[in-house]
PDB file with one MODEL, atoms N, CA, C and O in Angstrom:
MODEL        1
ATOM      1  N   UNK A   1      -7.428  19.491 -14.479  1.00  0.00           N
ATOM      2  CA  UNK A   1      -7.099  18.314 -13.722  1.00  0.00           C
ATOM      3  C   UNK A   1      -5.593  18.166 -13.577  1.00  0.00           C
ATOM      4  O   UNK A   1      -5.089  17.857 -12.497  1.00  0.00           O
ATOM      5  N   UNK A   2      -4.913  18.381 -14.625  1.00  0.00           N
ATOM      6  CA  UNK A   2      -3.500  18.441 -14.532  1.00  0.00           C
ATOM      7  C   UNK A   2      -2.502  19.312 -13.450  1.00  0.00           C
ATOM      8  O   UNK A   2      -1.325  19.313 -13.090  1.00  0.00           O
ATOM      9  N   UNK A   3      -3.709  20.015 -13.192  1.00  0.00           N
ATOM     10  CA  UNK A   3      -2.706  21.188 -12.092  1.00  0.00           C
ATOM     11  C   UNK A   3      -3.315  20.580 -10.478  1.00  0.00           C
ATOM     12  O   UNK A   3      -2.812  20.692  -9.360  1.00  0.00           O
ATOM     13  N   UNK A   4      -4.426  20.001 -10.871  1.00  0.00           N
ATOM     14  CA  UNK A   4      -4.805  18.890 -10.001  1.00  0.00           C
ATOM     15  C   UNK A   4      -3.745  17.935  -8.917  1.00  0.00           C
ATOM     16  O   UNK A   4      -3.536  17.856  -7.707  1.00  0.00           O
ATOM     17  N   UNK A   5      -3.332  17.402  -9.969  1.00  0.00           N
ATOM     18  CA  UNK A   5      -2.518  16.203 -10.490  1.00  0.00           C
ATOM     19  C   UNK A   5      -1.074  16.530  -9.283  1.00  0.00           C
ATOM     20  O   UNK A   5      -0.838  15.791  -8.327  1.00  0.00           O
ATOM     21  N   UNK A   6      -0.411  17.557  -9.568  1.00  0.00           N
ATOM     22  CA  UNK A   6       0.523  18.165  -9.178  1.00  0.00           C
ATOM     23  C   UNK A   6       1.792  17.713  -9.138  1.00  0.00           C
ATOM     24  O   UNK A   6       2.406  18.081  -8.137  1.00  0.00           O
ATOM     25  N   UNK A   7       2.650  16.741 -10.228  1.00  0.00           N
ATOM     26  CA  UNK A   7       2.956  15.783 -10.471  1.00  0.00           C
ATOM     27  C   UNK A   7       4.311  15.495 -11.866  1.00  0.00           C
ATOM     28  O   UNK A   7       4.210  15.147 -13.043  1.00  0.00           O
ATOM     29  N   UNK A   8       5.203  15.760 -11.205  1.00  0.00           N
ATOM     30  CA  UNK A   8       6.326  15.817 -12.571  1.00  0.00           C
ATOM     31  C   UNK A   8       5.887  14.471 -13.453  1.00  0.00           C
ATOM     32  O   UNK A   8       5.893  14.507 -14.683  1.00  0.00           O
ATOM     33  N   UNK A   9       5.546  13.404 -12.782  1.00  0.00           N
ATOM     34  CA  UNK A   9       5.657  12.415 -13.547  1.00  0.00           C
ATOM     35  C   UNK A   9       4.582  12.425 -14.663  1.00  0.00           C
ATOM     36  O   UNK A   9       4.848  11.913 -15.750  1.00  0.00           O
ATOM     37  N   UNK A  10       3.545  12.914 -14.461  1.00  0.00           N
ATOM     38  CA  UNK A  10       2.412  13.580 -15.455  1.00  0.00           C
ATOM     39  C   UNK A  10       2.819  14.204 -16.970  1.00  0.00           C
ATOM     40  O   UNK A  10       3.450  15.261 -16.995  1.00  0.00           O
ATOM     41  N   UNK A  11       2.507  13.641 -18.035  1.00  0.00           N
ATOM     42  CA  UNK A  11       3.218  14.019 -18.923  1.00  0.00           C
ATOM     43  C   UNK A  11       2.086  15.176 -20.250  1.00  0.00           C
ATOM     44  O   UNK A  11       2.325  16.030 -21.104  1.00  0.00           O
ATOM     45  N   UNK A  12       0.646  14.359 -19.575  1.00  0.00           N
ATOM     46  CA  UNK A  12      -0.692  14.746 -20.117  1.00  0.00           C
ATOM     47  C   UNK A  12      -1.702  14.252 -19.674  1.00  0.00           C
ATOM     48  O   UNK A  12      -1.799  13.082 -19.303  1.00  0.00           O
ATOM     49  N   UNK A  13      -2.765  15.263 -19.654  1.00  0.00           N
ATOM     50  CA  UNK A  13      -4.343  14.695 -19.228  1.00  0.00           C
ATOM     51  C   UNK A  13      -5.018  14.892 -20.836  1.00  0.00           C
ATOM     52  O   UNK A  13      -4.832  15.849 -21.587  1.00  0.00           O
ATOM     53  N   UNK A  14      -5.695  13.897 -21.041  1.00  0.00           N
ATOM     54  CA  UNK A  14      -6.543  13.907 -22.264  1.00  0.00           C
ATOM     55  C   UNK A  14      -7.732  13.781 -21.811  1.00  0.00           C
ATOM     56  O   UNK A  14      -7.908  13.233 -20.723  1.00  0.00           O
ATOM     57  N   UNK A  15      -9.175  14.446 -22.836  1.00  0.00           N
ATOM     58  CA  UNK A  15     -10.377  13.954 -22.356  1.00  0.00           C
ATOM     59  C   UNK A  15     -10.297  13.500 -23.261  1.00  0.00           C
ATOM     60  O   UNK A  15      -9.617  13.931 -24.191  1.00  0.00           O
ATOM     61  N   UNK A  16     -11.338  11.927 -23.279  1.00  0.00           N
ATOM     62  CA  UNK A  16     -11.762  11.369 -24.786  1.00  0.00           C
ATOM     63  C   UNK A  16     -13.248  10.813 -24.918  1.00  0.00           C
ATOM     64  O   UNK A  16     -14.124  10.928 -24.061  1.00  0.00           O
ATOM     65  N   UNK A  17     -13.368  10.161 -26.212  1.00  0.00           N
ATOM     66  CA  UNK A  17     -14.329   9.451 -25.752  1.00  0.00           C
ATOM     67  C   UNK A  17     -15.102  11.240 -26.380  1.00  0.00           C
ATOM     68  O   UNK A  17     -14.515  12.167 -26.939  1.00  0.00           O
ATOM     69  N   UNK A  18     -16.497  11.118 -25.996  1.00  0.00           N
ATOM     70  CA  UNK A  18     -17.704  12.301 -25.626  1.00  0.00           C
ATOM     71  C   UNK A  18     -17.884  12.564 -24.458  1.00  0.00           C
ATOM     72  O   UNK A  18     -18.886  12.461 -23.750  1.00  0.00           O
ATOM     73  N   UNK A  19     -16.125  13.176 -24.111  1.00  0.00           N
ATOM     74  CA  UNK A  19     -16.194  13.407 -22.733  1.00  0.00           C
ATOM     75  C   UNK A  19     -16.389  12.580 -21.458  1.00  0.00           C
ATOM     76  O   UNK A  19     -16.432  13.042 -20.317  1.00  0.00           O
ATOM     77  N   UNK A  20     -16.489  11.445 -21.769  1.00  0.00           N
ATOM     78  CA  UNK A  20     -16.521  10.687 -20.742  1.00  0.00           C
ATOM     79  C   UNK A  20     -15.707   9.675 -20.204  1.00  0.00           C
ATOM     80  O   UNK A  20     -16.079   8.784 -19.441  1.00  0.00           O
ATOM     81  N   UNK A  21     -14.102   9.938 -20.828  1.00  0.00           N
ATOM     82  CA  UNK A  21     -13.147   9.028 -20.246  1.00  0.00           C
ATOM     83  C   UNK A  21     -11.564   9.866 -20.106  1.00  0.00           C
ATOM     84  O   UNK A  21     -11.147  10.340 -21.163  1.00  0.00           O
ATOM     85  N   UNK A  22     -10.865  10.020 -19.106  1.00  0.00           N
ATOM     86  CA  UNK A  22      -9.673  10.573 -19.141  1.00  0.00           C
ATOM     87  C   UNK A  22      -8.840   9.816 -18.595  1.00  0.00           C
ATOM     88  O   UNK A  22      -8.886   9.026 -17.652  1.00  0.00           O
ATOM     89  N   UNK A  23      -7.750  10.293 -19.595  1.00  0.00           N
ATOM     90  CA  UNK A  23      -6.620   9.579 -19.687  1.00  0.00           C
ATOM     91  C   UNK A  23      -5.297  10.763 -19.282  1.00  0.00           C
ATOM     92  O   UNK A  23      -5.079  11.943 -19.557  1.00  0.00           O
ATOM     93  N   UNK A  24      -4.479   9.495 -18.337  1.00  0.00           N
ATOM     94  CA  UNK A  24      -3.332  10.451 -17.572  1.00  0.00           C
ATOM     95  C   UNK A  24      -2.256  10.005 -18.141  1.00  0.00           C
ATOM     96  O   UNK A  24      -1.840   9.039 -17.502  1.00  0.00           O
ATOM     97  N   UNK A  25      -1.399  10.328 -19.326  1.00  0.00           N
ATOM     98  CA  UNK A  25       0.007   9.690 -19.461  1.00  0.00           C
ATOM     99  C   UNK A  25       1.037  10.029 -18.900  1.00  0.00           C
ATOM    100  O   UNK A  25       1.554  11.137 -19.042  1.00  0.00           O
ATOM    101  N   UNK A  26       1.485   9.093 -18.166  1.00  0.00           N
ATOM    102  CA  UNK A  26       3.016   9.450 -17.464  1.00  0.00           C
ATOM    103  C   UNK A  26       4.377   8.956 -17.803  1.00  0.00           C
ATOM    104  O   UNK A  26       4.701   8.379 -18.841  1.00  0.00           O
ATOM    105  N   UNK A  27       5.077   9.238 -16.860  1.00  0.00           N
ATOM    106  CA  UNK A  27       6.686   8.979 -17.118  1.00  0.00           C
ATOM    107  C   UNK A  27       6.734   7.618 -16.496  1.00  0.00           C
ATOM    108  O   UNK A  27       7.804   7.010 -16.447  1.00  0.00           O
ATOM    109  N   UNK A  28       5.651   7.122 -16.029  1.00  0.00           N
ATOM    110  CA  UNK A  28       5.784   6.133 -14.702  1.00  0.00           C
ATOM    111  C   UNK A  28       6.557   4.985 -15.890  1.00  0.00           C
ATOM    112  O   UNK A  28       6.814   5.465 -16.994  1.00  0.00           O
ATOM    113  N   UNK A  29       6.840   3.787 -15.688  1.00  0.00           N
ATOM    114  CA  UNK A  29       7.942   2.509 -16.004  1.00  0.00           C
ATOM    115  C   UNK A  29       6.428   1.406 -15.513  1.00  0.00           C
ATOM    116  O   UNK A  29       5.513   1.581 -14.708  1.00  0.00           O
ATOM    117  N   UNK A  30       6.703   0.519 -16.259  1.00  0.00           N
ATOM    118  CA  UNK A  30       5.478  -0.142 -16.342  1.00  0.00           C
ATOM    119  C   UNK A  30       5.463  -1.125 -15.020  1.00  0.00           C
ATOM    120  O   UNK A  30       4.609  -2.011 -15.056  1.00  0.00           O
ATOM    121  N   UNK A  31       6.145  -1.081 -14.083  1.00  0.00           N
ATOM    122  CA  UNK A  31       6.067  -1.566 -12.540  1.00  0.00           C
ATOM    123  C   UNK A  31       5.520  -0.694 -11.844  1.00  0.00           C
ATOM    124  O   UNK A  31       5.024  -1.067 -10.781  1.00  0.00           O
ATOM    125  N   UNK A  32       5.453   0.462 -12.148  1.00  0.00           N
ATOM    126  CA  UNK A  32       5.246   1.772 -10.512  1.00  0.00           C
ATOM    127  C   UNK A  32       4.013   1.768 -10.934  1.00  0.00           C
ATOM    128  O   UNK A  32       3.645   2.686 -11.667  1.00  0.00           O
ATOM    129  N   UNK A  33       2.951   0.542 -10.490  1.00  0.00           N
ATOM    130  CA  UNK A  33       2.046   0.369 -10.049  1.00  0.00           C
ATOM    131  C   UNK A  33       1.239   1.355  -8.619  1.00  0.00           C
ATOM    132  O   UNK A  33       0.102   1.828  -8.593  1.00  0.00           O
ATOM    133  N   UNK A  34       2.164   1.400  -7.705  1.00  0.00           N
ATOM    134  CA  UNK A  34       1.600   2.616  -6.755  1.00  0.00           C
ATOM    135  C   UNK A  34       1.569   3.687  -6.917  1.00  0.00           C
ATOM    136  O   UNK A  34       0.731   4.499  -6.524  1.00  0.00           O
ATOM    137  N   UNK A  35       2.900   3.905  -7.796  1.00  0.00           N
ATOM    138  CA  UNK A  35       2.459   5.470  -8.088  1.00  0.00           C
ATOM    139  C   UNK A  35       1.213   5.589  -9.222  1.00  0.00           C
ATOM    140  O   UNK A  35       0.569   6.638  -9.189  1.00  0.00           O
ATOM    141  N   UNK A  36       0.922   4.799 -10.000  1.00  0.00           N
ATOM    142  CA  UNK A  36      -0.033   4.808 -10.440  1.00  0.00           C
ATOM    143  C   UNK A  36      -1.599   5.279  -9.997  1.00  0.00           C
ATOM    144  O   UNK A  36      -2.486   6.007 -10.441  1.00  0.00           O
ATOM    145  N   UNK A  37      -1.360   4.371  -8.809  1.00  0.00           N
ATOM    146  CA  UNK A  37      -2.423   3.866  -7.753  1.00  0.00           C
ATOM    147  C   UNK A  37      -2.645   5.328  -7.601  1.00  0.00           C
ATOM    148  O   UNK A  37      -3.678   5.759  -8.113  1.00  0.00           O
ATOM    149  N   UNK A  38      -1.924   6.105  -7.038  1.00  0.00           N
ATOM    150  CA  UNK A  38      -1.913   7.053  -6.476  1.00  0.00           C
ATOM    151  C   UNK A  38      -2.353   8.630  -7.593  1.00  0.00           C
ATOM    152  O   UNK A  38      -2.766   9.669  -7.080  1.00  0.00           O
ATOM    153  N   UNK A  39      -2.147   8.467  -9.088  1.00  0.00           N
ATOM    154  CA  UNK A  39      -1.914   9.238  -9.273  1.00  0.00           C
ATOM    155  C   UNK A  39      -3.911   9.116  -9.640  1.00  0.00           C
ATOM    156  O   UNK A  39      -4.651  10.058  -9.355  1.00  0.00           O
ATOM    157  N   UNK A  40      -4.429   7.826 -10.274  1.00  0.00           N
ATOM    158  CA  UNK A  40      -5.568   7.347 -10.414  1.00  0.00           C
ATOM    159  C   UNK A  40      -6.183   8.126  -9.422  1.00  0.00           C
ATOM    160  O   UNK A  40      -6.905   9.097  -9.645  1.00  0.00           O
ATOM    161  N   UNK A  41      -5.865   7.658  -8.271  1.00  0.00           N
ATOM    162  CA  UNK A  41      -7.043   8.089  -6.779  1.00  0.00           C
ATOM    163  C   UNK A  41      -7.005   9.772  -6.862  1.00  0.00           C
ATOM    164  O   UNK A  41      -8.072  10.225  -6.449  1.00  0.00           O
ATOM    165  N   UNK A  42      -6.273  10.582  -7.191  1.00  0.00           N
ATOM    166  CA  UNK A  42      -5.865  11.650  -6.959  1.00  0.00           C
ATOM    167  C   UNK A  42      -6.700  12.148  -8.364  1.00  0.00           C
ATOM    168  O   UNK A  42      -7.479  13.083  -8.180  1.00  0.00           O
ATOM    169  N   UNK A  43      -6.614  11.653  -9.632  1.00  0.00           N
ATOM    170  CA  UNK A  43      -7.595  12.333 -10.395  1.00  0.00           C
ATOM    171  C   UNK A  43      -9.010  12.128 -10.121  1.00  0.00           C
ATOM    172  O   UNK A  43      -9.898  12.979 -10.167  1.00  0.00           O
ATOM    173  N   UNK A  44      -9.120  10.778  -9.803  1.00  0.00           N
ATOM    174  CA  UNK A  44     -10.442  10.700  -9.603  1.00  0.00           C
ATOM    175  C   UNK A  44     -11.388  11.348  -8.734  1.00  0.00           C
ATOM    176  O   UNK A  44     -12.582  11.066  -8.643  1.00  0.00           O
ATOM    177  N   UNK A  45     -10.544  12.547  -7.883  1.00  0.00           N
ATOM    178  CA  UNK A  45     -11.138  13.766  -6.986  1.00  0.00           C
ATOM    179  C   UNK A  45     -11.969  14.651  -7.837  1.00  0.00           C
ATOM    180  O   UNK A  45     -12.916  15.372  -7.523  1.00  0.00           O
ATOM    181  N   UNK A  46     -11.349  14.416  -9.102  1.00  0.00           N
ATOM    182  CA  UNK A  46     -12.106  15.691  -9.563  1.00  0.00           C
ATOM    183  C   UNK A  46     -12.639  15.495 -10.463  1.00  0.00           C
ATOM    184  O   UNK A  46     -13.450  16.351 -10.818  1.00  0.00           O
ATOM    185  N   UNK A  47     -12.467  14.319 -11.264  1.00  0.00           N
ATOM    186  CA  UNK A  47     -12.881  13.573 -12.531  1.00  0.00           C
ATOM    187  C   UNK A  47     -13.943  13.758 -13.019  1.00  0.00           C
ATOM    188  O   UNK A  47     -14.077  14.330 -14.101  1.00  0.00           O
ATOM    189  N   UNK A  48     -15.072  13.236 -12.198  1.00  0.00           N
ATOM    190  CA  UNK A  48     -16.141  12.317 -11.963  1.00  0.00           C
ATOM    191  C   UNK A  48     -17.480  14.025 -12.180  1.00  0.00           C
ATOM    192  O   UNK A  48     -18.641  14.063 -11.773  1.00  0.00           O
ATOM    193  N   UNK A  49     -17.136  14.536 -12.517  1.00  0.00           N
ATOM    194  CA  UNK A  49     -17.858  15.961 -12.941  1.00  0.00           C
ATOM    195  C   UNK A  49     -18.463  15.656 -14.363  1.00  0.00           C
ATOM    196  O   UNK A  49     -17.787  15.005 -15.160  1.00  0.00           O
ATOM    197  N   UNK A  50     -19.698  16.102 -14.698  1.00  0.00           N
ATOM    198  CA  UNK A  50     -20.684  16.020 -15.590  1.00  0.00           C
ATOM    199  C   UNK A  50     -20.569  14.484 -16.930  1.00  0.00           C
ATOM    200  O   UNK A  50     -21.599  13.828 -17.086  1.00  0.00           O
ATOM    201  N   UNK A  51     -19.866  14.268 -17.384  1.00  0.00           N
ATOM    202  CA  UNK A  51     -20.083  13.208 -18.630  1.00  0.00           C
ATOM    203  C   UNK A  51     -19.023  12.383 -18.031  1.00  0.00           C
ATOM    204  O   UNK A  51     -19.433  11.234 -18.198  1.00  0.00           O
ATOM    205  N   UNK A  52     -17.862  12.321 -17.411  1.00  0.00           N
ATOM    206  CA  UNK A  52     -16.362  11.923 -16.907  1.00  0.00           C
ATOM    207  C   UNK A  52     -17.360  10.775 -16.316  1.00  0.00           C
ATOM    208  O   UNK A  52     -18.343  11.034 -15.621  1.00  0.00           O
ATOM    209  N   UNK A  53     -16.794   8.965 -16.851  1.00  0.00           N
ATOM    210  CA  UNK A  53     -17.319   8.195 -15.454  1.00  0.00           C
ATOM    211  C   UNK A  53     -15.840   7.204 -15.526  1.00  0.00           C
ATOM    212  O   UNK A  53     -15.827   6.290 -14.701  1.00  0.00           O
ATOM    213  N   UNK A  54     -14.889   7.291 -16.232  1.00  0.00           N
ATOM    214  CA  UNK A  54     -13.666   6.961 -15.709  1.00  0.00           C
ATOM    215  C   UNK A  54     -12.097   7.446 -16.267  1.00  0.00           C
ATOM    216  O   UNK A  54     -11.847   8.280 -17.138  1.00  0.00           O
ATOM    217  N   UNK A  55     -10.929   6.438 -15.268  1.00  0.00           N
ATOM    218  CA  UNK A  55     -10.087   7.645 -15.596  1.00  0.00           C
ATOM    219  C   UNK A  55      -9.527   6.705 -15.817  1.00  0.00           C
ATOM    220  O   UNK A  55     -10.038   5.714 -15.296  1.00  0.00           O
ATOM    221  N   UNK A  56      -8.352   6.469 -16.581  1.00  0.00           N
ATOM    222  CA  UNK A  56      -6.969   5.644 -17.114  1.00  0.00           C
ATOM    223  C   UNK A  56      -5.461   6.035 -16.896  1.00  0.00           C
ATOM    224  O   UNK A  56      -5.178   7.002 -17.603  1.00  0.00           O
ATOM    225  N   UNK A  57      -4.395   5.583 -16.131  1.00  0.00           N
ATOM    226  CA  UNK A  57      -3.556   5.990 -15.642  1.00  0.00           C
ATOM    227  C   UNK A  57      -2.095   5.041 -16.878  1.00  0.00           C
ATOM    228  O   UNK A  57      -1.782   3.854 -16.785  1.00  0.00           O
ATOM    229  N   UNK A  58      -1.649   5.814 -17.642  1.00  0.00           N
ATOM    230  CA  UNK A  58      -0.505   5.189 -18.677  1.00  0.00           C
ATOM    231  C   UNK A  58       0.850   5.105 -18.880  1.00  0.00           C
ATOM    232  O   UNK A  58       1.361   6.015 -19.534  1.00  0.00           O
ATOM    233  N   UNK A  59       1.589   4.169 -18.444  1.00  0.00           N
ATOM    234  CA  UNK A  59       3.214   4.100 -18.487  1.00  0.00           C
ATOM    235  C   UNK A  59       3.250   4.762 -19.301  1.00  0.00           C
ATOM    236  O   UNK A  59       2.342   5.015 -20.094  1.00  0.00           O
ATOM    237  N   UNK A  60       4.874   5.399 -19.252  1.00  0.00           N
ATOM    238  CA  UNK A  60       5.319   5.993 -20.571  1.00  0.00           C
ATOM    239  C   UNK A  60       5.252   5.243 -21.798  1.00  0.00           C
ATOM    240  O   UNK A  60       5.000   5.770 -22.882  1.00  0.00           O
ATOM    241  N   UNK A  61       5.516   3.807 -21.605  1.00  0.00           N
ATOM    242  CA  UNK A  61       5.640   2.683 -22.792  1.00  0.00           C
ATOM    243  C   UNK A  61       3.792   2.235 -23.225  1.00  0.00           C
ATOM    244  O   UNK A  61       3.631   1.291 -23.999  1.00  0.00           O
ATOM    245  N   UNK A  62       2.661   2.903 -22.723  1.00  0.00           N
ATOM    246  CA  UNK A  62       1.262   3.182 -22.742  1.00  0.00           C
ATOM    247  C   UNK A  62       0.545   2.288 -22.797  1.00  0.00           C
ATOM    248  O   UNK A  62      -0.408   2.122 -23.558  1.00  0.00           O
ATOM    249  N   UNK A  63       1.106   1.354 -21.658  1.00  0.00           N
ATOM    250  CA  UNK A  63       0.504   0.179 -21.041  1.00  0.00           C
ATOM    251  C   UNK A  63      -0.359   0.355 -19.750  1.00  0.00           C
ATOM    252  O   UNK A  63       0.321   0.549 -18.743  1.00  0.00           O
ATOM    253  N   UNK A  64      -1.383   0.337 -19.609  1.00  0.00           N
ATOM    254  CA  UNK A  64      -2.086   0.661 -18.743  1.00  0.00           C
ATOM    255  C   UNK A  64      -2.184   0.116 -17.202  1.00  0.00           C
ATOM    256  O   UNK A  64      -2.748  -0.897 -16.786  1.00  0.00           O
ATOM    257  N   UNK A  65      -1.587   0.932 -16.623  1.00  0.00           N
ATOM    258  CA  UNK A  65      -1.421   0.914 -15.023  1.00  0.00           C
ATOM    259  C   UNK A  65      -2.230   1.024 -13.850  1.00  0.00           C
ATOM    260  O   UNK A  65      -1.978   0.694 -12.691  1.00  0.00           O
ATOM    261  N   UNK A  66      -3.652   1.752 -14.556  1.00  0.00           N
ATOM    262  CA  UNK A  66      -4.583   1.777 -13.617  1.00  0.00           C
ATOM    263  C   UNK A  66      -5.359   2.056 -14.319  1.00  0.00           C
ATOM    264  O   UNK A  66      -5.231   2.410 -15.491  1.00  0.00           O
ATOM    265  N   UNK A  67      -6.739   1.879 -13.403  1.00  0.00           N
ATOM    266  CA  UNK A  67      -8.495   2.500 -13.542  1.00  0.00           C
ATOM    267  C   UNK A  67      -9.182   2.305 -12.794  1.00  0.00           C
ATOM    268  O   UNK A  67      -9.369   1.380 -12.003  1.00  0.00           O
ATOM    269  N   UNK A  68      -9.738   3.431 -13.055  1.00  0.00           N
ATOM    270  CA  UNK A  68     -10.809   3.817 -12.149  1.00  0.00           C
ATOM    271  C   UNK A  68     -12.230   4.312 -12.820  1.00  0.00           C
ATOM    272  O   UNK A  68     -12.138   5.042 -13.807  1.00  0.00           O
ATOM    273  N   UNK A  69     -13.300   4.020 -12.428  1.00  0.00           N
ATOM    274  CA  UNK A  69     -14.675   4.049 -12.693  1.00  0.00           C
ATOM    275  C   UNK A  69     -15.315   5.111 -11.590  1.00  0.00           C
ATOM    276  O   UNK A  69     -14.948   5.142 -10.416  1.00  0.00           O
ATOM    277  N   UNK A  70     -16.445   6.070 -12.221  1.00  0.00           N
ATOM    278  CA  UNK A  70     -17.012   6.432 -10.846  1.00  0.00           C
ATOM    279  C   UNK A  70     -17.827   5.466  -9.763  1.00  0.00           C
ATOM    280  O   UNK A  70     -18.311   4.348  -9.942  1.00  0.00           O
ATOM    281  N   UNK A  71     -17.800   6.398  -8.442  1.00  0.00           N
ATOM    282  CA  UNK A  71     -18.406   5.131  -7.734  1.00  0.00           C
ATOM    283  C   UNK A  71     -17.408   3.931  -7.107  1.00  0.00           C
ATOM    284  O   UNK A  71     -17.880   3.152  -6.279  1.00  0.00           O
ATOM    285  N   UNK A  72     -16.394   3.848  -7.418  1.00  0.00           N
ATOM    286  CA  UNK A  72     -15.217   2.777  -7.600  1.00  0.00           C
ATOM    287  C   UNK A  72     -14.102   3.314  -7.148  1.00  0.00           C
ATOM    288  O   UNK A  72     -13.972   4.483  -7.511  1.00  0.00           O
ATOM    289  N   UNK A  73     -13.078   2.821  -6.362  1.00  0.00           N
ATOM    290  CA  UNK A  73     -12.055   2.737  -6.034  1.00  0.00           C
ATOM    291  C   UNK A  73     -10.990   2.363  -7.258  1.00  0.00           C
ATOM    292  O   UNK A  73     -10.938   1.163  -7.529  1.00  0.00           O
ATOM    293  N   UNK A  74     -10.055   3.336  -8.100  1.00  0.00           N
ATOM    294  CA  UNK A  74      -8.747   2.428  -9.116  1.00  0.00           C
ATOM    295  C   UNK A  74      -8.552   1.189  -8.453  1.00  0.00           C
ATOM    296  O   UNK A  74      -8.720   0.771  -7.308  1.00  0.00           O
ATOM    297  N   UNK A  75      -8.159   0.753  -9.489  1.00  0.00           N
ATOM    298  CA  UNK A  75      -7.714  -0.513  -9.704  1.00  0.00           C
ATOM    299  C   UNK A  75      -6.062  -0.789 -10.441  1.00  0.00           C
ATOM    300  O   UNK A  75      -5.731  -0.186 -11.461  1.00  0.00           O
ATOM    301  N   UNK A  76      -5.433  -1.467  -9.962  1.00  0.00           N
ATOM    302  CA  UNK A  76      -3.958  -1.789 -10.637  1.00  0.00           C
ATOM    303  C   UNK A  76      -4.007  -2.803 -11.128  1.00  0.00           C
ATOM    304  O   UNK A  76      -3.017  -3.259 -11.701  1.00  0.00           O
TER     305      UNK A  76
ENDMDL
END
């Protein structure tokens, strides 16, 4: 997913959970809400494959900037 991603600001993709939740930590600053937006919509292309039903998008300071659910559009 990370090469997915394509994305300096990307710092890590984690799976967690029993496989069924990933988490994107970035460089983002806890305002860059769109880039968030964006980076959310962009994993969630590929996410949503066998146990995956959502994704979490994380400031560097690992305050949570987005989500997304399958089925669902992220959210900021």
């Amino acid at each position: 997913m990370k090469d997915h991603l394509k994305s300096a600001e990307v710092r890590s993709v984690v799976v967690q959970g029993q496989c069924t939740s990933v988490v994107v930590a970035t460089t983002l600053g806890d305002n860059d809400a769109a880039a968030a937006q964006r980076l959310c919509d962009a994993a969630a292309e590929v996410a949503y494959s066998g146990d995956v039903n959502s994704v979490s998008v994380l400031a560097e300071s690992g305050m949570e900037l987005a989500i997304g659910v399958s089925g669902a559009k992220c959210l900021t």
